[in-house]
C-alpha positions in Angstrom: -11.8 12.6 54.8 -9.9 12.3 51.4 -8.8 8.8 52.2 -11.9 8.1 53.4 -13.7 9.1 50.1 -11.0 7.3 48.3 -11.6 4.2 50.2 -15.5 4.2 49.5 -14.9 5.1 45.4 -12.8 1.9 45.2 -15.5 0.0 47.0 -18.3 0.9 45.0 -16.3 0.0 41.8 -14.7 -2.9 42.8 -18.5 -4.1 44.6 -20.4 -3.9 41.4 -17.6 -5.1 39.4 -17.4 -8.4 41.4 -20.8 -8.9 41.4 -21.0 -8.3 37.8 -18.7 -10.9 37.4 -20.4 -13.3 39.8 -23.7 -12.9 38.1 -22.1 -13.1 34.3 -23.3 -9.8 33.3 -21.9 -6.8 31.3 -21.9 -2.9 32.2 -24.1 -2.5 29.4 -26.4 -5.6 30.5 -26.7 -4.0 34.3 -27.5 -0.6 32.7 -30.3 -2.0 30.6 -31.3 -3.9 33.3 -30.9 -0.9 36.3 -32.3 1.3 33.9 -29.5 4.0 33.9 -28.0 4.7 30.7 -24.8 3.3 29.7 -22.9 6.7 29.6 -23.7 7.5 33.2 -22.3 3.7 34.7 -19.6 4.0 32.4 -18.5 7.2 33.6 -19.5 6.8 36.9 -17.6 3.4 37.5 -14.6 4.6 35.6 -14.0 8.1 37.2 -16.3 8.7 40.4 -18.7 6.0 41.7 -19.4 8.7 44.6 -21.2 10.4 41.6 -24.0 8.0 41.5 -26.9 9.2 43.2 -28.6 7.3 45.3 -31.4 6.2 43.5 -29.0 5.0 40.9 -26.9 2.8 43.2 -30.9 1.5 44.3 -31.4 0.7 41.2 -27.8 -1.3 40.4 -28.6 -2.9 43.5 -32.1 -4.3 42.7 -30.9 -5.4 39.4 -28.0 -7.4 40.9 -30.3 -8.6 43.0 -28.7 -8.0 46.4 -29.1 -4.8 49.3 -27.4 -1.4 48.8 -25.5 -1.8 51.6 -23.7 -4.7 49.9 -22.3 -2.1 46.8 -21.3 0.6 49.3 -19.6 -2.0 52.1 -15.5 -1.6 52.3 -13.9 -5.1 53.8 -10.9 -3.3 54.5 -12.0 -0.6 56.4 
């Protein structure tokens, strides 16, 4: 189970950090934009995306503009 927690952490991060990058935006732009405040991506991306409560990671996703299932989604599993 630790592996597979490890597993999902890194593809939440590296998820919203590639669409970030595909869409041009900053953490603090997707926070303004998610409506979560900048302390809580920051420290949830940085040290424990499983932190994120769901509604949160809803929220990233609408303001990305793609499903939920797309943040949490781990090609190499």
């Amino acid at each position: 189970m630790g592996t597979e927690s490890a597993s999902l952490k890194a593809a939440i991060t590296k998820n919203i950090e590639q669409a970030l990058d595909e869409k041009n935006l900053t953490r603090n732009a997707l926070a303004d934009k998610a409506g979560i405040p900048k302390s809580t991506l920051y420290r949830n991306l940085d040290r424990g995306p499983e932190q994120f409560k769901l509604i949160e990671l809803g929220q990233i996703a609408e303001a990305l503009g793609m499903p939920i299932v797309e943040l949490i989604k781990d090609e190499a599993a």
